[in-house]
Structures are given as structure tokens and as C-alpha cells.
Backbone as CSV, one residue per row, in Angstrom:
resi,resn,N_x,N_y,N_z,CA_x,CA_y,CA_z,C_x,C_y,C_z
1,UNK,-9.181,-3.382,-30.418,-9.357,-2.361,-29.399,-9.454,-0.982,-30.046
2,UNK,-10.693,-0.699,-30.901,-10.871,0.783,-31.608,-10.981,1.512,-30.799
3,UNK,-10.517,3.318,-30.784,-10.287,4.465,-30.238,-12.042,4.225,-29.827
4,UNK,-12.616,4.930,-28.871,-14.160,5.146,-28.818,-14.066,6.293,-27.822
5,UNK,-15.040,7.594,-28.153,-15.342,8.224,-27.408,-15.535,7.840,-25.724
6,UNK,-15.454,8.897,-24.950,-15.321,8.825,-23.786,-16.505,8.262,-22.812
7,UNK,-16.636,7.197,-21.692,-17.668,6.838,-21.684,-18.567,7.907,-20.504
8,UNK,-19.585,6.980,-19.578,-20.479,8.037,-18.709,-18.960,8.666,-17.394
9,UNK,-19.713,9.229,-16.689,-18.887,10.340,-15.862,-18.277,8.774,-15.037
10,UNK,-17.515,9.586,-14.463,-16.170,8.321,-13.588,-15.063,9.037,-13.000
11,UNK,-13.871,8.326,-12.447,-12.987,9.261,-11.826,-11.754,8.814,-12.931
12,UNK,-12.336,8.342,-13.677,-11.189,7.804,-14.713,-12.215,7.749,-16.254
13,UNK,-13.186,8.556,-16.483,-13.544,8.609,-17.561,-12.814,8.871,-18.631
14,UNK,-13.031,7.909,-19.780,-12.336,7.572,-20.948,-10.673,7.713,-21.153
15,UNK,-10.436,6.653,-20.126,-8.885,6.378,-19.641,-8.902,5.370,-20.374
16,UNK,-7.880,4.541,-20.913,-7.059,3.594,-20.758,-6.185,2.675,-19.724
17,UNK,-6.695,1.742,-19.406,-6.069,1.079,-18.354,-5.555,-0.070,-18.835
18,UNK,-4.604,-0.622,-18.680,-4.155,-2.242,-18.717,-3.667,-2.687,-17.606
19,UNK,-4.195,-3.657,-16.886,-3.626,-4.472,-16.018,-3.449,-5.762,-15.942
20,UNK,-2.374,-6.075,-15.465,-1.525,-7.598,-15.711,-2.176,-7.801,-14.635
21,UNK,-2.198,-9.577,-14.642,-2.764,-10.154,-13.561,-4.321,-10.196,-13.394
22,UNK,-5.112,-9.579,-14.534,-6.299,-8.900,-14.294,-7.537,-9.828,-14.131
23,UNK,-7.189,-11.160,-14.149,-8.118,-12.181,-14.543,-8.851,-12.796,-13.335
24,UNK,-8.160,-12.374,-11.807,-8.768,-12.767,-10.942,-7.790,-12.187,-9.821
25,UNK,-8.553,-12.433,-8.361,-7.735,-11.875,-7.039,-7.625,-10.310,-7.385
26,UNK,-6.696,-9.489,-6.710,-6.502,-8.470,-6.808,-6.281,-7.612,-7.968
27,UNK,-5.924,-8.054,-9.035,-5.983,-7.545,-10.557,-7.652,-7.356,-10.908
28,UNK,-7.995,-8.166,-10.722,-9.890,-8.390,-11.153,-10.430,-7.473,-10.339
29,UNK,-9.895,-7.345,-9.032,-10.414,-6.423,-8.113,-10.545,-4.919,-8.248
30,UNK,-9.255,-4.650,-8.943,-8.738,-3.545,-9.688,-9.232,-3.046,-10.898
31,UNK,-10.013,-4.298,-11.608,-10.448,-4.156,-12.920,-11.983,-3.313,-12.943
32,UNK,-12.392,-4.153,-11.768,-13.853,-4.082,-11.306,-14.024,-2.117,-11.147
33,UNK,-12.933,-2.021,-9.922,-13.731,-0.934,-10.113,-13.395,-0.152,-10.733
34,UNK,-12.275,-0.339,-11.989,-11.769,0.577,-13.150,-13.121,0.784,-14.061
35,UNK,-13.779,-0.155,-13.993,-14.686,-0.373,-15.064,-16.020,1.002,-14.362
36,UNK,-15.973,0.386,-12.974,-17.024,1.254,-12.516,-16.780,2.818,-12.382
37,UNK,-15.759,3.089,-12.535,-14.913,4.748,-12.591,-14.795,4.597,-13.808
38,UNK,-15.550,4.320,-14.831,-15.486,4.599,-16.255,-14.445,4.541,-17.353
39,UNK,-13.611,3.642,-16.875,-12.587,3.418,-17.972,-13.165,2.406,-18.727
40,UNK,-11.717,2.222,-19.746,-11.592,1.469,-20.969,-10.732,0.524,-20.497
41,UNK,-10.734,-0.732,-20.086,-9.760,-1.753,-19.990,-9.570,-2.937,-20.355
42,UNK,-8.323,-3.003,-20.316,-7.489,-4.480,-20.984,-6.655,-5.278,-20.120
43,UNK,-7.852,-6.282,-19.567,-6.432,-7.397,-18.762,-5.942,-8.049,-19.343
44,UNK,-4.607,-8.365,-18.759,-3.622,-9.277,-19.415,-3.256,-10.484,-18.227
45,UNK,-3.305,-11.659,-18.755,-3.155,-13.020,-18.050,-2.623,-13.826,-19.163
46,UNK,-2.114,-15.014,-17.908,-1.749,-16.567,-19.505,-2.774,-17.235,-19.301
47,UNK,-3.756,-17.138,-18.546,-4.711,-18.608,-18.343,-5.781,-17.344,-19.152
48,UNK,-6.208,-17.910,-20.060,-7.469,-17.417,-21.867,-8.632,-17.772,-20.748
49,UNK,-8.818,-19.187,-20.489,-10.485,-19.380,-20.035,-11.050,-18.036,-18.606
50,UNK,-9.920,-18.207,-18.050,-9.874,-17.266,-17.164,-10.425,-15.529,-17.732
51,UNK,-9.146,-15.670,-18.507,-9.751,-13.983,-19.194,-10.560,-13.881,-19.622
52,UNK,-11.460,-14.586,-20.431,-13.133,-14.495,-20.581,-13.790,-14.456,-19.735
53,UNK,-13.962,-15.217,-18.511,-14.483,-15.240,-17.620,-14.538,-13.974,-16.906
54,UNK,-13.426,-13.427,-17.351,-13.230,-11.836,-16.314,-13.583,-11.026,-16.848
55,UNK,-13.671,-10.909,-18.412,-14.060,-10.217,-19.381,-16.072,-9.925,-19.320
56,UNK,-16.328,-11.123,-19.250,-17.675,-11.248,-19.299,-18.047,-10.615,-18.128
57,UNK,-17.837,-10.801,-17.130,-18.492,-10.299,-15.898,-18.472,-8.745,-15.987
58,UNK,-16.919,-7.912,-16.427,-16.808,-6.914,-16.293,-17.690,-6.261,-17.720
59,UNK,-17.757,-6.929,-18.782,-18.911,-6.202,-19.527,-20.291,-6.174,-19.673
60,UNK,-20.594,-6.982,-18.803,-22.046,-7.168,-17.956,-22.029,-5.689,-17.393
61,UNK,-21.120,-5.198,-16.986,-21.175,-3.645,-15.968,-20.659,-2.744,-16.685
62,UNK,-20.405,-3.201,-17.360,-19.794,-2.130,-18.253,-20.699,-0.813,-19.283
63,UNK,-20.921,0.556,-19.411,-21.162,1.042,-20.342,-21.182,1.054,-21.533
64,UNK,-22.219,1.312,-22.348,-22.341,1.325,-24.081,-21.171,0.918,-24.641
65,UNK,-20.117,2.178,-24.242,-19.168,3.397,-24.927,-18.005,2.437,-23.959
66,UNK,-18.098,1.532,-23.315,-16.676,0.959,-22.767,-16.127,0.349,-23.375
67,UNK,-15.295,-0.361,-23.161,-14.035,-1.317,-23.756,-13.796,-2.276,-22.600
68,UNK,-13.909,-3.153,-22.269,-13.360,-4.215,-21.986,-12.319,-5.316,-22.832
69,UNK,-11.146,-5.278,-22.808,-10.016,-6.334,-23.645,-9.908,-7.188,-23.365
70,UNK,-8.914,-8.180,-23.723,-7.971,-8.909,-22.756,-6.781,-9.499,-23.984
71,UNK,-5.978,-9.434,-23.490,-4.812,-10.476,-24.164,-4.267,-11.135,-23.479
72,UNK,-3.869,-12.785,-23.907,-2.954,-13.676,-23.025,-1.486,-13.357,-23.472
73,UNK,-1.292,-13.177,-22.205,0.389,-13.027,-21.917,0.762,-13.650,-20.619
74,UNK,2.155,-14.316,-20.962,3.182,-14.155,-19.674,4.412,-13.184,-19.500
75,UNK,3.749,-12.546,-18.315,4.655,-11.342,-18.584,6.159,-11.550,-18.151
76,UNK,6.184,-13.226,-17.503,7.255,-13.609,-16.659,8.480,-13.853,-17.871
77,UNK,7.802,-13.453,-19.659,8.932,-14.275,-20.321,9.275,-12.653,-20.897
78,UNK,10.534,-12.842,-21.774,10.373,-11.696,-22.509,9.414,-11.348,-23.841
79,UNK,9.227,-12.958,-24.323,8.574,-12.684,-25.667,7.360,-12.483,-25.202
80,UNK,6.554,-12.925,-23.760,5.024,-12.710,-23.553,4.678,-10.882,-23.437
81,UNK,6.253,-10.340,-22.747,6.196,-8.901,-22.934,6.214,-8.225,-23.864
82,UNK,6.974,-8.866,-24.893,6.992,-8.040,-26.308,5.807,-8.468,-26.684
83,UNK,5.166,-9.506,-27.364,3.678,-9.598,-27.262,3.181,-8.536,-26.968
84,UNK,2.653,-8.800,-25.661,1.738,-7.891,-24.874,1.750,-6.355,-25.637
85,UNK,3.192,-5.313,-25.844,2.921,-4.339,-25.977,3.352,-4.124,-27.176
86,UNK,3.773,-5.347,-28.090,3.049,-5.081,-29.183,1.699,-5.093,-30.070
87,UNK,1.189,-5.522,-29.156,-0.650,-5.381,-29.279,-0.700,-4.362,-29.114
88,UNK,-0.287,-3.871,-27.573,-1.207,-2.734,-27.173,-0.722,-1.547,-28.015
89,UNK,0.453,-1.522,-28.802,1.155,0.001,-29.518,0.398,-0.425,-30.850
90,UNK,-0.198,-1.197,-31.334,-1.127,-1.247,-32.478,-2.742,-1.140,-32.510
91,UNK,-3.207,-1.495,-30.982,-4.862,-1.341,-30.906,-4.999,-0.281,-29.956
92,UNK,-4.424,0.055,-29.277,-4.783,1.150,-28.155,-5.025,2.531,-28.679
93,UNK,-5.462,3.416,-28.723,-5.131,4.964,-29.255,-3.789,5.601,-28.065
94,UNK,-4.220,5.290,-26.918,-3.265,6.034,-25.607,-3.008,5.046,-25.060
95,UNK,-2.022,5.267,-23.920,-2.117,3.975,-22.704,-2.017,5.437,-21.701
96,UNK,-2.580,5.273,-20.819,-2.915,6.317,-19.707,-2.866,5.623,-18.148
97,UNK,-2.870,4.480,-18.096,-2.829,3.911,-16.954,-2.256,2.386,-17.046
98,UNK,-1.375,1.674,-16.816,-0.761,0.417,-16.444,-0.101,-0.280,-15.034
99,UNK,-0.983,-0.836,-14.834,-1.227,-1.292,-13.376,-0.250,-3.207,-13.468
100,UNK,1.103,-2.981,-12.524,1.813,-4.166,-12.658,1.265,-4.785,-11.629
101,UNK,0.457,-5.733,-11.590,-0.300,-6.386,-10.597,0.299,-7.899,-10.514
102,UNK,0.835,-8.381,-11.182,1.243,-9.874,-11.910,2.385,-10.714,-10.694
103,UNK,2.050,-11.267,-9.995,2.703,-11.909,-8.855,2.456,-12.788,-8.384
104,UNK,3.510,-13.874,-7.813,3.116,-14.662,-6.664,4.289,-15.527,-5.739
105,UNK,3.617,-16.016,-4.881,4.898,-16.182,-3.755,4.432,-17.740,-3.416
106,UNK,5.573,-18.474,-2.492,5.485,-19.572,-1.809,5.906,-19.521,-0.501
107,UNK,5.079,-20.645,0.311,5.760,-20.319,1.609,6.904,-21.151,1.700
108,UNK,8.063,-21.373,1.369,8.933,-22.204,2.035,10.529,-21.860,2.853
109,UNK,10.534,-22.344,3.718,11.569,-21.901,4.769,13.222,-21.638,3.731
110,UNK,14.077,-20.581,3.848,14.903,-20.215,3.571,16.409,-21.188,2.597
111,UNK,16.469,-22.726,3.667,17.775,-23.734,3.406,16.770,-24.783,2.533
112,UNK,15.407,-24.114,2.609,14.650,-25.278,1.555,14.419,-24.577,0.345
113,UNK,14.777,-23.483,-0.047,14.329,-22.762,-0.983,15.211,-23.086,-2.685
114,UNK,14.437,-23.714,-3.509,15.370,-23.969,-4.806,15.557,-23.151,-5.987
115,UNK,16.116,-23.249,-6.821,17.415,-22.480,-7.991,15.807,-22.407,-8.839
116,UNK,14.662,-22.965,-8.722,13.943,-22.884,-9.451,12.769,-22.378,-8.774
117,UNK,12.472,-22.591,-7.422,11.218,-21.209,-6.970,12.061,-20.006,-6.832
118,UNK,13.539,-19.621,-6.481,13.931,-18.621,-6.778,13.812,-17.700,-7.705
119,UNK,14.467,-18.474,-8.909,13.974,-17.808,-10.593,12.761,-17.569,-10.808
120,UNK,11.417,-18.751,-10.818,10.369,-18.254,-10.758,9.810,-16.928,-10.451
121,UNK,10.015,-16.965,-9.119,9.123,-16.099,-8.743,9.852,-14.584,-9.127
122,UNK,11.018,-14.576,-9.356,12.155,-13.422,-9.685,11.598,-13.206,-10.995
123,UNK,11.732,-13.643,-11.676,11.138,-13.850,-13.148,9.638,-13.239,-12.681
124,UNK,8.891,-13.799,-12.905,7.687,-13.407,-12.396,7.351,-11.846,-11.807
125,UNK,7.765,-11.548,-10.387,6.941,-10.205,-10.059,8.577,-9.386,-9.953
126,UNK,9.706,-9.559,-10.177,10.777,-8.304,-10.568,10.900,-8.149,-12.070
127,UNK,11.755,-9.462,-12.382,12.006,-8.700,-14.304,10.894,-8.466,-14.573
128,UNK,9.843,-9.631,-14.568,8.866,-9.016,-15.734,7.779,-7.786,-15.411
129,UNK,7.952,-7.475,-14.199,7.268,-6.002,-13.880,7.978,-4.942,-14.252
130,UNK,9.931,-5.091,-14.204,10.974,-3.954,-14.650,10.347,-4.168,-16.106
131,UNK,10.208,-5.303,-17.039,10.209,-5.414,-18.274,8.462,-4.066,-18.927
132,UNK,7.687,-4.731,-18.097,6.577,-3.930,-18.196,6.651,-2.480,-17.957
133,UNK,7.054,-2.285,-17.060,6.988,-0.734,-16.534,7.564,-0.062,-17.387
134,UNK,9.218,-0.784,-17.957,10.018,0.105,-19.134,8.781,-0.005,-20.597
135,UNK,8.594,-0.940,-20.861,7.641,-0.690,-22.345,6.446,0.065,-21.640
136,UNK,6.007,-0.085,-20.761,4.589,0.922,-20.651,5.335,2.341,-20.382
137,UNK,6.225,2.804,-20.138,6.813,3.990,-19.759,7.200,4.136,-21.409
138,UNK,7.575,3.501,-22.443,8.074,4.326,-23.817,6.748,4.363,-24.733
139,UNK,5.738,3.071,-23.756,4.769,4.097,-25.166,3.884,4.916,-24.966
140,UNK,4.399,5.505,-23.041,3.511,6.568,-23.025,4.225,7.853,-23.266
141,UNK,5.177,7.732,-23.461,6.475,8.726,-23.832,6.028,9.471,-25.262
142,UNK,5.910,8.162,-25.971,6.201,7.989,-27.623,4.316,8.334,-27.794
143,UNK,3.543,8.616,-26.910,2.057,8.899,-27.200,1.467,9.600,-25.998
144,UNK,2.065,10.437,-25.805,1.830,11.566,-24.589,0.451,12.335,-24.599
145,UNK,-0.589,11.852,-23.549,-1.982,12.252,-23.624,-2.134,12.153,-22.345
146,UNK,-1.945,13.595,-21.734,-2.807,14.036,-20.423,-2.249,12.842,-19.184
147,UNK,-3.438,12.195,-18.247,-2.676,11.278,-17.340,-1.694,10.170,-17.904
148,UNK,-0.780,10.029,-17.517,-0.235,8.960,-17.410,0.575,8.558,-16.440
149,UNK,0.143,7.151,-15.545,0.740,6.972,-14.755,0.243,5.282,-14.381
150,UNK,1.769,4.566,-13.460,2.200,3.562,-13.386,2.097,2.796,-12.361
151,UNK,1.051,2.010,-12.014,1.880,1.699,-10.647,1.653,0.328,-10.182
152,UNK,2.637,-0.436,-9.422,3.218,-1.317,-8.912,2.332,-2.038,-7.373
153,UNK,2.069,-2.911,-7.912,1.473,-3.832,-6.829,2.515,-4.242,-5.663
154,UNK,2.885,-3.718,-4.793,4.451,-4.518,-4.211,3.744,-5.092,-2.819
155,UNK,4.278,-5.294,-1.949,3.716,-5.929,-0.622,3.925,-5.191,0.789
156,UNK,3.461,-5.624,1.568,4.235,-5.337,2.721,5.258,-6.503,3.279
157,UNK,5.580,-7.283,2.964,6.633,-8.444,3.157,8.140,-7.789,2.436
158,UNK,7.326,-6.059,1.948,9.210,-6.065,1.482,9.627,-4.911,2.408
159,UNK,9.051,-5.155,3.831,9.431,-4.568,4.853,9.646,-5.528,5.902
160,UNK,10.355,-5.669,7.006,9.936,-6.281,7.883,10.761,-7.416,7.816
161,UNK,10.364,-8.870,7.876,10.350,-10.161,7.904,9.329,-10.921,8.627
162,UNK,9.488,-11.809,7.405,8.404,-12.959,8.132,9.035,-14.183,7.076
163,UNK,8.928,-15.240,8.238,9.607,-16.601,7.453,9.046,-17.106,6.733
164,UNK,9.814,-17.793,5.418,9.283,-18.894,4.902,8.948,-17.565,3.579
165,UNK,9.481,-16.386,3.056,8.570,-15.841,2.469,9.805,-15.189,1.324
166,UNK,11.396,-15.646,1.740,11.982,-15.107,1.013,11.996,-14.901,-0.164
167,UNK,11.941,-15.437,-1.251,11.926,-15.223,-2.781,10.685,-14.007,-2.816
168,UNK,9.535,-14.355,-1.771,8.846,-13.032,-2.502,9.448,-11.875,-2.171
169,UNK,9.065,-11.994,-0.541,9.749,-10.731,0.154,11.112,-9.718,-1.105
170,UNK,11.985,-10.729,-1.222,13.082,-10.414,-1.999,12.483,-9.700,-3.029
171,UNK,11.599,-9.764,-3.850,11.035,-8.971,-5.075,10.344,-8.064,-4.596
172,UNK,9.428,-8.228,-3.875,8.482,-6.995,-3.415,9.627,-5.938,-3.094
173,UNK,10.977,-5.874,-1.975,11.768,-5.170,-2.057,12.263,-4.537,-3.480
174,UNK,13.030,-5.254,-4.349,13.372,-4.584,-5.549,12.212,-3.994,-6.292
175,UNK,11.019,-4.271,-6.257,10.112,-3.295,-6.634,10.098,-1.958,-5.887
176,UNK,9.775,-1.409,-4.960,9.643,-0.797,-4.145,11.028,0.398,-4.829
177,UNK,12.449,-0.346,-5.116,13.477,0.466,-5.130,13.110,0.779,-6.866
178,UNK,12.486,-0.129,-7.554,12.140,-0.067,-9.014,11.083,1.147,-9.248
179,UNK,10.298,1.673,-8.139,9.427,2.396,-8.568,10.400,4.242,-7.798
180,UNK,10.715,3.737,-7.339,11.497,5.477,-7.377,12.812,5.575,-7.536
181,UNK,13.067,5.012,-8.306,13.749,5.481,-9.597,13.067,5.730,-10.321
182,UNK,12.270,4.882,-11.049,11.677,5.369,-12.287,10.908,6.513,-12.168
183,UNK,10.584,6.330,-10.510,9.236,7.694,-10.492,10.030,9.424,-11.038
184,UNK,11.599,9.181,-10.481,12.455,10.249,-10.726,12.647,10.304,-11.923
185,UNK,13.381,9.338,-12.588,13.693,9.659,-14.233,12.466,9.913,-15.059
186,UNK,11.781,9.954,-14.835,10.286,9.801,-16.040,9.321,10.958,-15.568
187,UNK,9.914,11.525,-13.838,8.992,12.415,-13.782,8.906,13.520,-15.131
188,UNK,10.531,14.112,-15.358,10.175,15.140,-16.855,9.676,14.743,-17.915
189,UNK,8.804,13.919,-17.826,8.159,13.178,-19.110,6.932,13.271,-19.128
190,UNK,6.351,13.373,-17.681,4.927,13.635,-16.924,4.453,12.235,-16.522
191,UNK,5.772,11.860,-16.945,4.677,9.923,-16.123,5.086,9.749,-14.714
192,UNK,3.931,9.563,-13.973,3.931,8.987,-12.586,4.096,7.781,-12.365
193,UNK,5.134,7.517,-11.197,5.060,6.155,-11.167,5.343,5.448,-9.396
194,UNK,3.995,4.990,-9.143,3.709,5.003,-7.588,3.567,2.955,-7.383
195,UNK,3.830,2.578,-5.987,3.540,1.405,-5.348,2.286,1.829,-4.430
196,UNK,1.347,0.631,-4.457,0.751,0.640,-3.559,1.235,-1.562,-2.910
197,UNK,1.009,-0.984,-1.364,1.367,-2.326,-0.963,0.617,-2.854,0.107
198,UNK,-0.134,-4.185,-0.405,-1.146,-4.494,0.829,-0.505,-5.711,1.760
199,UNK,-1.766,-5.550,2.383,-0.690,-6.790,3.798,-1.468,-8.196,3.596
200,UNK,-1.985,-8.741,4.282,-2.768,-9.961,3.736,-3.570,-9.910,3.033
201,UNK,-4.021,-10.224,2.082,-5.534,-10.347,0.823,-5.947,-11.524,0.606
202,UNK,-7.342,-11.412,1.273,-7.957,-12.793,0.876,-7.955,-13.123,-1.080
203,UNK,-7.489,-13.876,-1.262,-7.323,-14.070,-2.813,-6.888,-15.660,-3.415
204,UNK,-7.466,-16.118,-4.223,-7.038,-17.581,-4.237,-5.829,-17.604,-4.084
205,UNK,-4.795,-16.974,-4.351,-3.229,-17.378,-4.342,-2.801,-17.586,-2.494
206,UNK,-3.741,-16.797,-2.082,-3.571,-16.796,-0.637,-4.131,-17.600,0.095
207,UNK,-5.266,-17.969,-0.565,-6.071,-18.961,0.233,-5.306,-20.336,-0.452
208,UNK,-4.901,-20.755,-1.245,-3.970,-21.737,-1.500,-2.783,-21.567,-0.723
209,UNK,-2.251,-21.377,-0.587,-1.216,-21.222,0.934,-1.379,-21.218,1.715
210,UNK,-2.669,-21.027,2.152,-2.981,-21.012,3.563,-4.870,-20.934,3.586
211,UNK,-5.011,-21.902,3.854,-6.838,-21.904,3.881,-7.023,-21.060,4.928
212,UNK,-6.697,-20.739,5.775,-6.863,-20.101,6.735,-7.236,-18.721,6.621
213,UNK,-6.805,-17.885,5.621,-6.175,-16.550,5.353,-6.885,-15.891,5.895
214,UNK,-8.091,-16.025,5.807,-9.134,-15.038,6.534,-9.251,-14.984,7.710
215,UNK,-9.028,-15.640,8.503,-8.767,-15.832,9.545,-7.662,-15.105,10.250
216,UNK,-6.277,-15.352,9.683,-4.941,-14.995,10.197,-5.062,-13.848,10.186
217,UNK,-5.855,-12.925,8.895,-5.694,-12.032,8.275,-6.527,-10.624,9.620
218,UNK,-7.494,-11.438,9.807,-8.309,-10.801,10.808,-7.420,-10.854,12.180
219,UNK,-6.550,-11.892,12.443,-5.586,-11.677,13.896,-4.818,-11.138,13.582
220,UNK,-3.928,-10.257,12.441,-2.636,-9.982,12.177,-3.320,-8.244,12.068
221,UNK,-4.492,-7.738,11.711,-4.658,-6.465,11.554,-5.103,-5.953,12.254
222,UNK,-4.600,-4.471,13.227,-5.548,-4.435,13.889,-6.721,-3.177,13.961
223,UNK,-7.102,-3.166,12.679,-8.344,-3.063,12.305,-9.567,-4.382,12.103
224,UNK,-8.916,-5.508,12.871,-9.734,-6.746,13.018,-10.390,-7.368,11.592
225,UNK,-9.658,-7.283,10.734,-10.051,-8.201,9.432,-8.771,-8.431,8.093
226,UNK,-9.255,-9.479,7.833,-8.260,-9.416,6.400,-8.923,-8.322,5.263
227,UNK,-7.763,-8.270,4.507,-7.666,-7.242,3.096,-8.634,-7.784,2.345
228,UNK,-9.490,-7.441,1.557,-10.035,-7.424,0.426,-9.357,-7.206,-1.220
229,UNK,-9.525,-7.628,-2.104,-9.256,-6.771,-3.219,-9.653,-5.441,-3.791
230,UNK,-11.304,-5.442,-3.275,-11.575,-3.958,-3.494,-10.782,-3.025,-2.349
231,UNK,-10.461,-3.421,-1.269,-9.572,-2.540,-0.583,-8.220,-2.431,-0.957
232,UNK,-7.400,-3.031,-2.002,-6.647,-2.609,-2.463,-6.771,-2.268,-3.770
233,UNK,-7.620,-2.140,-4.527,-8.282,-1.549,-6.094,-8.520,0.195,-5.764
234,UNK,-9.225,0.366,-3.750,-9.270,1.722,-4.056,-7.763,2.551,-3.838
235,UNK,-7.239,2.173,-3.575,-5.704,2.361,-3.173,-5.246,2.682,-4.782
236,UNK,-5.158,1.319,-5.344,-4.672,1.733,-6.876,-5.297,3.036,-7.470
237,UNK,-6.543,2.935,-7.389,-7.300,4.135,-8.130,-6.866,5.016,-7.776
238,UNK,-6.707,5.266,-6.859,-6.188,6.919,-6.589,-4.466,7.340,-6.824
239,UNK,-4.065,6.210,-7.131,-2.680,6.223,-7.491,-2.649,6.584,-9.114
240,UNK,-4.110,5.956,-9.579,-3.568,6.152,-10.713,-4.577,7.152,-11.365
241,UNK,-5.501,7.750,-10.795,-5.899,8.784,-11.442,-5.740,10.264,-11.447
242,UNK,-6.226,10.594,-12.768,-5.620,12.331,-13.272,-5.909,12.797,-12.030
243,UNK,-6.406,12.870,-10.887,-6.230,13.932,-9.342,-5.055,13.407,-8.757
244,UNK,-4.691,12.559,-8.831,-3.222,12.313,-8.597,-2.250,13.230,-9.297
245,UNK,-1.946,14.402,-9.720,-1.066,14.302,-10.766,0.040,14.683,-10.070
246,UNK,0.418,15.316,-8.737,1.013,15.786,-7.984,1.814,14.464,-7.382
247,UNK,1.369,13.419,-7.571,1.974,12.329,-6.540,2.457,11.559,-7.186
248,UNK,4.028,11.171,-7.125,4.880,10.002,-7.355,5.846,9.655,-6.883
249,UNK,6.746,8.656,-7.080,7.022,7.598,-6.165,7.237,7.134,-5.128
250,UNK,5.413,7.318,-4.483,4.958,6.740,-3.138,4.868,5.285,-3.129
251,UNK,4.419,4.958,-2.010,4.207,3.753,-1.390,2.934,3.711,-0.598
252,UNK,1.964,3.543,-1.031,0.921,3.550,-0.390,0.737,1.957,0.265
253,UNK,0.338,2.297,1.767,0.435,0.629,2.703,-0.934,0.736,2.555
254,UNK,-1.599,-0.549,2.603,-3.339,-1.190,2.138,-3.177,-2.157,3.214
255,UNK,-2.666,-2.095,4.574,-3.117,-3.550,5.008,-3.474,-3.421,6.899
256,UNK,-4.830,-2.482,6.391,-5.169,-3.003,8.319,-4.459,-2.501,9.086
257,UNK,-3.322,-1.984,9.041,-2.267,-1.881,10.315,-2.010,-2.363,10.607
258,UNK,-1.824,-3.641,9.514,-0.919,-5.233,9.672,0.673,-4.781,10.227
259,UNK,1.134,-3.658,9.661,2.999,-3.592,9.300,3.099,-2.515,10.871
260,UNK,2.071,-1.961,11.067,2.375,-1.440,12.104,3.340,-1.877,13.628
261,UNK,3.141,-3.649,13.132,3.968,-4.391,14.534,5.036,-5.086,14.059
């Protein structure tokens, strides 16, 4: 991942981005139009065939002067985190943008819920997003260049209730409390650090839970449709770019006016 001049005009020209999760659904979604606002990016996933696959498409669109990455990681372990940013503190020049996108949930009712989709998914979208956010927060500390800022994929399930959804719900909450704090301690550092949170998203993880999604998604909003990924990619973008610099630890809602009821 060599330093390269800045690419054509964008709202994120010659940024640095890394995003977890980036290989498909809402991470890819995010990637897409990072690429098209002129950044430099690096997804991170554990499934490799996948990350080529995401890789290729996005450097098909990509500029001369871009960067498209990828490294396999699980960010759910600690060593896939140390990994991860020990790559990125040896190939990156900056990190300017890190997007914790890396999640997933099950539907199962509360007295059915086990010691092992618990951990999972805890593991999964709390530690290893706290684990991420702290290493992407010291090496933008330790390499301080203009934007930098953070932000957190969380849900709208960490409002509210809805059954059958606890283990996620449960994390999307501790995110939510994970991002302002940090947004406070790190503000004197100049790093931002914001949630954006959508309500249903058509996305394989969703449509595997529920074939339906598009469907539900369109009765539950009432802006009459389910979420997209590019409708929550433009959400991220503006969270995470240098015209942001005024804004941190928000919560931006992405879902229809799903949470509204």
C-alpha cells in the first residue's frame, strides 16, 4: 500500500479509508462510494475470495492515482486485530478515515439464546469494534494528518425492542455508549468519532434471516421501502468527511422512519 499522490476531485480526495466488513452488504456499500468520492481504500474481511471479488469491482471504478487494498482479518479475535493494524502502521502513509462496519446478528428468542451466540456475536460487533476503534484512534494520534475520523456502524435495534434480537440489540447498545466516550476523550486529539445507525438493510446477512427483508422492510418504514446500502454509505460519508470537522459523537438514524414507532 505505497503513499501515492492525491487522486481526481471527490469529497474525500486522497483520504485514506479502511473499512472492516468491506467485502460485501453495507461495508461494500460504503466502499463503493468511498471509491467514487475519491479515496484510497482498504477493506478488511476473513473470507480472501470475497475480498478480491470486492477489490476487483471497486478497481474497475477506480482512478489511475487510487488505491484499492484489502487484508484478511477477523476482527472478532485479538490476533486478527493486531494483524490488521499491524499492516496498516507499516503500508499506509496516514489513516484518515476507519469505518467499524464488521457485524452480525441472529434471530433467536431470549430463553433460547446460548453461551455461544452470546459470545459470538459480543466478540464480533462490541470487543472487536472497542479493539479497532482503540488501535485506529493511536495510529491516528501517533500520525496526525488533517481529517481524522471514526465511525461506527451501530443499529437501530439498540433503541427500542424487538424480539428475538437480543445479543445484537445488546451490542449495538454498547456501541452507541462506545462512541461518546471516545468521541469526548479523543476530541483534544482532533479525532472524531461518530455512529451512524440504520434500520432494516436489504443485505445478504438480512436476507438470510429473513427472505422476506424487502418486503418487511418496505411495511416497517414509513417512507415505504427498505434501506439500501448506498443509503447508509451516504450517511457514513458525511460522518466521515473533512466537512464534518465540527461533528462528533452523533448518532446519525438511516432507516426510513423505521424507529419513529
Amino acid at each position: 500500500m505505497p503513499a501515492t499522490s492525491a487522486p481526481g476531485a471527490g469529497r474525500l480526495s486522497g483520504q485514506w479509508a479502511v473499512i472492516t466488513g468491506g467485502s460485501k452488504g453495507i461495508g461494500f456499500g460504503i466502499a463503493e462510494l468511498f471509491v467514487a468520492e475519491s479515496a484510497h481504500v482498504v477493506l478488511a474481511a476473513r473470507d480472501e475470495a470475497a475480498l478480491g471479488e470486492a477489490a476487483t469491482r471497486l478497481r474497475a471504478k477506480a482512478g489511475e492515482e487510487q488505491r484499492v487494498e484489502t487484508v484478511v482479518a477477523d476482527t472478532a479475535t485479538r490476533s486478527g486485530v493486531d494483524g490488521l493494524f499491524d499492516r496498516l502502521a507499516a503500508e499506509l502513509p496516514v489513516l484518515n478515515i476507519f469505518v467499524a462496519n464488521v457485524g452480525y446478528g441472529i434471530f433467536r428468542e431470549f430463553l433460547d439464546v446460548t453461551d455461544e451466540d452470546w459470545q459470538g456475536i459480543v466478540d464480533t460487533n462490541l470487543t472487536g469494534t472497542f479493539r479497532c476503534a482503540q488501535a485506529a484512534a493511536r495510529l491516528m494520534r501517533d500520525r496526525p494528518s488533517g481529517n481524522r475520523s471514526i465511525v461506527v456502524v451501530s443499529s437501530i435495534r439498540a433503541q427500542g425492542t424487538r424480539p428475538g434480537t437480543l445479543p445484537y440489540s445488546t451490542t449495538k447498545a454498547g456501541l452507541n455508549q462506545l462512541v461518546r466516550v471516545a468521541a469526548y476523550e479523543l476530541a483534544p486529539l482532533g479525532i472524531r468519532v461518530n455512529a451512524v445507525s440504520p434500520g432494516l438493510v436489504v443485505t445478504p446477512m438480512a436476507l438470510a434471516n429473513n427472505p422476506g427483508a424487502e418486503e418487511l422492510g418496505a411495511e416497517l418504514a414509513p417512507l415505504g421501502r427498505a434501506g439500501l446500502p448506498a443509503d447508509v454509505a451516504r450517511g457514513v460519508l458525511y460522518a466521515a468527511e473533512p466537512a464534518a470537522s465540527f461533528v462528533t459523537g452523533s448518532n446519525l438514524v438511516v432507516d426510513g422512519g423505521e424507529s419513529l414507532w
